[in-house]
Each structure stands twice: as structure tokens, then as C-alpha cells.
C-alpha positions in Angstrom: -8.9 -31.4 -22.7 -9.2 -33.2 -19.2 -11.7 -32.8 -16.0 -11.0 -34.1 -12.8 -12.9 -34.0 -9.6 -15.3 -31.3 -7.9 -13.0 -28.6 -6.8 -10.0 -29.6 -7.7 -7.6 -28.4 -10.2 -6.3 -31.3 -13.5 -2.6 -31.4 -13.8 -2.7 -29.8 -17.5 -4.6 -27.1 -16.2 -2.6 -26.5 -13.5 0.5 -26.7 -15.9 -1.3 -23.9 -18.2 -2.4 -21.6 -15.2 1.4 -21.6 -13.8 2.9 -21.1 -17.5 0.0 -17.9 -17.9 1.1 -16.5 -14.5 5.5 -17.0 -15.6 4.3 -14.6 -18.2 2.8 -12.2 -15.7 6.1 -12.5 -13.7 8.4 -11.8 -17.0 6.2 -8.9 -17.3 4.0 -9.6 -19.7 0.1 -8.3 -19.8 -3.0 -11.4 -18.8 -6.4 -10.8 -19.4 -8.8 -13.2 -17.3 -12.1 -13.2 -18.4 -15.2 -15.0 -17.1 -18.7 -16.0 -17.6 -20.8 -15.3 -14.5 -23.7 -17.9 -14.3 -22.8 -21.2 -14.2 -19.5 -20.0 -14.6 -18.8 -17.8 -10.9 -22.0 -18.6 -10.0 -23.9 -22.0 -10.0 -26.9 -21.7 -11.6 -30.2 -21.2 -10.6 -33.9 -21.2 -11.1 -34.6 -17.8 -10.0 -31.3 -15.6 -12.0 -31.8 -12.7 -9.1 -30.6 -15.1 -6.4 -27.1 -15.9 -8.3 -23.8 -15.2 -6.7 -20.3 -15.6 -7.3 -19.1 -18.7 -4.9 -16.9 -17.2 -1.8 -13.9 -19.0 -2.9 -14.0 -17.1 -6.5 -14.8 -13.6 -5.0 -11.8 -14.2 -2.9 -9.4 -15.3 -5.9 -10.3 -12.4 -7.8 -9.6 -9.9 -5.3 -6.2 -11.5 -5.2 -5.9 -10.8 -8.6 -6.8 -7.5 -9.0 -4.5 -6.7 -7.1 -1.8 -8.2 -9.8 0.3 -6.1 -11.9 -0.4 -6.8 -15.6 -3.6 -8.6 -14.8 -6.9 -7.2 -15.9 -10.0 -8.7 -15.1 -13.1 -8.8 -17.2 -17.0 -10.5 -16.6 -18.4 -11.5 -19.9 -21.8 -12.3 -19.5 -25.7 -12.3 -20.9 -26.7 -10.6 -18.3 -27.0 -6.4 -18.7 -23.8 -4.4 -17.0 -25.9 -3.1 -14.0 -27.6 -6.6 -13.3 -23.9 -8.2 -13.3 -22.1 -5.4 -11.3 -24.7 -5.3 -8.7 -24.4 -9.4 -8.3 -20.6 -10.5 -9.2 -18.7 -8.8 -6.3 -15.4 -8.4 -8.5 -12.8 -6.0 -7.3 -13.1 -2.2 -8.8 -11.9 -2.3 -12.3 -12.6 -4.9 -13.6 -14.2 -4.7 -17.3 -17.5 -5.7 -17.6 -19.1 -6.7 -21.1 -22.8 -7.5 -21.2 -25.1 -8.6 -23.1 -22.7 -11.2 -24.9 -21.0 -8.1 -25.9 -23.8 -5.4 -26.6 -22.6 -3.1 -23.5 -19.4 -2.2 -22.0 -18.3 -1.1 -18.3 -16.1 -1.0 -15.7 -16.2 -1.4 -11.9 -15.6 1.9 -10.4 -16.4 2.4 -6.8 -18.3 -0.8 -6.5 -20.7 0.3 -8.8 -21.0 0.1 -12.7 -19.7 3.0 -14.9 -22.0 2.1 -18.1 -21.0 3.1 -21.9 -24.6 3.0 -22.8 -25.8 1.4 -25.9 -28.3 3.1 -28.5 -30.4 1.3 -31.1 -31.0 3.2 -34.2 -35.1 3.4 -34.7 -35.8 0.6 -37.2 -33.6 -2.1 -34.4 -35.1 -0.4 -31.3 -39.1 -1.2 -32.9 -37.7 -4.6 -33.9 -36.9 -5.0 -30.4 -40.3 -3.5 -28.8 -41.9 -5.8 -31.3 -40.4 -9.2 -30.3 -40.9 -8.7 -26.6 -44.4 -7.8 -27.2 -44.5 -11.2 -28.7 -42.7 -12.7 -26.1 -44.2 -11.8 -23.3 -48.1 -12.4 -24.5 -46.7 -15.8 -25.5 -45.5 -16.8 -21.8 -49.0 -15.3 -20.0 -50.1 -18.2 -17.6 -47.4 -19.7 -17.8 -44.2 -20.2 -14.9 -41.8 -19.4 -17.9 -39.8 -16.2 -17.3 -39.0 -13.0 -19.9 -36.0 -11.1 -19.1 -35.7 -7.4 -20.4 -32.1 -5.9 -21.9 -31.3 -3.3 -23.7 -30.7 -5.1 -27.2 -32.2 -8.5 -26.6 -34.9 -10.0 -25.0 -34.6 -13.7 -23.0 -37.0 -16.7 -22.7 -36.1 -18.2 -19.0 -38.0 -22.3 -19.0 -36.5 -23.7 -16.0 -39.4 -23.3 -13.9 -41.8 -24.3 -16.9 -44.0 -27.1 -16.9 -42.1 -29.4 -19.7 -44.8 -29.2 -22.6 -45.1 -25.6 -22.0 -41.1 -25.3 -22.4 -41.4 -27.0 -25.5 -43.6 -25.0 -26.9 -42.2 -22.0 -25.9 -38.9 -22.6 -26.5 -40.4 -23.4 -30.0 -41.9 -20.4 -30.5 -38.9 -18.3 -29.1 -36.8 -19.7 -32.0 -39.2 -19.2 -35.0 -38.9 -15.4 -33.6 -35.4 -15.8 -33.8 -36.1 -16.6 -38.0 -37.1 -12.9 -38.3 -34.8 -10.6 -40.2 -32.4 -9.3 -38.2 -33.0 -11.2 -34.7 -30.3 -13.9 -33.7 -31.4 -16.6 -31.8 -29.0 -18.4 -29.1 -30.4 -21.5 -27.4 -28.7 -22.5 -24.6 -29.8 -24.9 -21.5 -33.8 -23.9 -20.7 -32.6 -20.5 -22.4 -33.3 -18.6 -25.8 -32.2 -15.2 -26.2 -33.5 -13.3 -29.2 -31.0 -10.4 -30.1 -31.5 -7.7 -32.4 -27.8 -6.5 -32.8 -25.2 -9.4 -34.1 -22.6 -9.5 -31.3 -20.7 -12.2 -29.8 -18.5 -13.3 -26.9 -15.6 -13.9 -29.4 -15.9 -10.4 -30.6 -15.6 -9.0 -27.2 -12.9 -11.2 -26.2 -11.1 -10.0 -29.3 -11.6 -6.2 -28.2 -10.6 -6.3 -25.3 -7.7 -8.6 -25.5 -6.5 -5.7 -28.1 -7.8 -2.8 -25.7 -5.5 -4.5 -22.9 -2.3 -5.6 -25.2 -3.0 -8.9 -23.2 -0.6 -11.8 -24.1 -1.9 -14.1 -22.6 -5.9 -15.2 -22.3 -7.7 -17.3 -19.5 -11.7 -17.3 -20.8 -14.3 -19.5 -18.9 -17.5 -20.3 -19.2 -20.5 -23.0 -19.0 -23.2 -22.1 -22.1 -23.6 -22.4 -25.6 -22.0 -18.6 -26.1 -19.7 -19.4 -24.7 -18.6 -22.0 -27.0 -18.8 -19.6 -29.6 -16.3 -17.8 -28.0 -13.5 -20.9 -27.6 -13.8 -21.6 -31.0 -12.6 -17.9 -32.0 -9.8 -17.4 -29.7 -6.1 -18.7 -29.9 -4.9 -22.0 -29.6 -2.5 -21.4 -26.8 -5.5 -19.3 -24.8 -6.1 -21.0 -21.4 -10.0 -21.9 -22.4 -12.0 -24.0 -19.8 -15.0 -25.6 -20.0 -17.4 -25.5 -17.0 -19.2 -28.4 -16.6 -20.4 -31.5 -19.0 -20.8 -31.2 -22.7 -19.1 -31.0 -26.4 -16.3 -28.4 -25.9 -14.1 -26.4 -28.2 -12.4 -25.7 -24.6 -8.7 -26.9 -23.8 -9.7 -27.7 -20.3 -12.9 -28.4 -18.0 -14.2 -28.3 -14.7 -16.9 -30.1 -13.4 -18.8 -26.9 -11.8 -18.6 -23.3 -10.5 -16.3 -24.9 -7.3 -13.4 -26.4 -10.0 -13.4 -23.1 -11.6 -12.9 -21.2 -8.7 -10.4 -23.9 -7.6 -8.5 -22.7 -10.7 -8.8 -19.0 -9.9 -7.3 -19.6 -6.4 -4.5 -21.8 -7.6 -3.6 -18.6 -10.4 -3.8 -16.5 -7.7 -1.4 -18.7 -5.9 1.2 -18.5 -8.7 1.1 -14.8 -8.8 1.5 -14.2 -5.3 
């Protein structure tokens, strides 16, 4: 695995991005799949005001436009919430909720496959946001509503209330049947057991893709690296332990990469 500096590409990368887009050219099928924040989008304290960087929304119009090439947004974040901010070119797949919800991009807008919870997960649900939310009153932390989870935001907090919240977010997670997922000032408490490997997995079979790019910045998202195939273009954005091939240093090396695929392909 290698990094090299803001917005631009490493060698071995490079290598592995024009060896994924040979295969395009010889006809075979590419899925590239993404994370969205931190990812396409450098993070932020307020989640409503992330965007994709111009350079990345760009680069995937390219490749949409590709033969053999389908794009995909795997993300946290619910299927409306990421249609209406990722600006990706009309169909591309969208999972959400680290794999809870499917769509697509049709007409610039989401077409949702919406997901029911059975009656015994949806009041496990109700119950743990209730508990949430009376936990963060008076507080600058931040509770974020989807459909099979609920999400503890800190970054605004106060550090000691962080702590304690961040605390208390995981001993929910020690309930039957909730999963916990701590990632940086984040804890999502979901009450179905899905994952951004699973998803991956699906949809690399749903596409007949045979060849993988997957990016992405969080603790999920290492989850993910570690399930998919050794010869998968996986890349790490930003600092950290990896079970990625490759890193960037931040959104602008990762949409670097994009543009440089797109390149290829052209």
C-alpha cells in the first residue's frame, strides 16, 4: 500500500487504475464504487453542507458515460439524503445505509427499493432513538434519523460531553439485536446486521463486474476491504490502519484517481 501527495496519483495506483481500465477496453465489466463523506466529499461538521469535490463530479460523469462501467455510492447516509447531495450521473446504483437500502439514479432523482422492518425490529428501533435523543438534550451533539439505524454525530460536542455520549451510544449498541459501528466522532446503532462488504458482494454479482475499484475513509469501510478480493483496486482515503491496497491522503487524491481512470478509458 503507498500514499503520495495531496492530489496526486502514487505510481502503484496508477499502475492498478490503468490495468482495471485494459480490462474495460478488452471488454470486460468494472464496477466503481465509492464512499461519499470523506470519501467524494471532505468532511464536515454540519453533514447537510457536504458535496462531492468538482473534480470528482466531473470524473464520474466521464465514466458513466463508459461502456462496461457501472457506478455505485455506498454510503451511511439514507438513499434520498445521498442522491440529493452526490451529483453522480443517472444510474448509478446507490446503496445506503451501509447496505440497508438500495436505489438508482433515475432522472436526477432517487428511485428508492424501500426497506420494511418487521414489528419487533421497527419498536427496537423507536426504542433506541428515544434513548438517544433524550440523552443528547442540551447538548451541541447531533442525532441523525434512518430508516434502520439511528446515528450519534460529536463533532460539534463539547469533549467531556462526546465522551460521555459516545459512551453511552455504545452500551446501546450491547442491546440484543443493535450493532454498534464507531467511527471518527460517529456511532451508528443499527438494528438490521448489514455491511458494506455484503453490498459490495451483491452488487459486484448483480453487475457480473470483473473488476472492483471500492474507496472509502471510515471504519465501515474497512470492514468492507477486508471482505473483497485481493486483486480489487481498494483505496484508503486518508491516515490510518488500512486493509486497503492503496491510499490517498484526502477527498482531492481520490478524485485525482477518478480523473486519471477516466483518462484511461477515454
Amino acid at each position: 500500500m503507498s500514499g503520495d501527495a495531496t492530489g496526486t496519483v502514487p505510481d502503484d495506483l496508477a499502475r492498478a487504475l490503468d490495468a482495471l481500465a485494459a480490462h474495460v477496453r478488452d471488454g470486460g465489466r468494472a464496477l466503481v464504487a465509492l464512499d461519499f463523506d470523506g470519501a467524494l466529499a471532505p468532511l464536515q461538521d454540519d453533514p447537510d453542507a457536504s458535496r462531492a469535490l468538482p473534480a470528482a463530479v466531473t470524473a464520474l460523469a466521464r465514466l458513466g458515460t463508459v461502456p462496461g462501467v457501472t457506478l455505485a455510492l455506498v454510503s451511511g447516509r439514507g438513499v434520498a439524503d445521498l442522491a440529493a447531495r452526490a451529483e453522480v450521473p443517472d444510474g448509478t446504483l446507490l446503496v445506503g445505509s451501509h447496505g440497508a437500502e438500495r436505489g438508482r439514479v433515475v432522472d436526477g432523482g432517487p428511485e428508492r427499493h424501500d426497506l420494511e422492518l418487521d414489528e419487533a425490529t421497527a419498536a427496537r428501533h423507536r426504542e433506541i432513538t428515544r434513548a438517544l435523543v433524550e440523552a443528547v438534550e442540551g447538548t451541541t451533539a447531533r442525532v441523525e434519523h434512518k430508516p434502520a439505524a439511528v446515528v450519534l454525530h460529536t463533532r460539534t460536542a463539547e469533549p467531556a460531553d462526546a465522551e460521555r455520549l459516545t459512551a453511552f451510544a455504545l452500551g446501546l449498541g450491547e442491546r440484543d439485536g443493535v450493532d454498534a459501528m464507531h467511527g471518527k466522532a460517529v456511532v451508528e446503532l443499527a438494528v438490521l446486521h448489514v455491511t458494506k462488504g455484503d453490498a459490495l458482494a451483491d452488487l459486484r454479482a448483480e453487475t457480473r463486474a470483473g473488476a472492483l475499484l471500492y474507496a472509502g475513509d471510515d471504519v465501515t469501510d474497512e470492514r468492507a476491504f477486508r471482505t473483497l478480493q485481493a486483486d480489487d483496486v481498494t483505496i484508503k482515503v486518508g491516515e490510518g490502519d488500512t486493509a486497503a491496497r492503496f491510499r490517498v491522503h484526502d477527498p482531492e487524491g481520490l478524485a485525482a484517481a477518478l480523473t486519471r481512470l477516466a483518462a484511461a478509458l477515454a
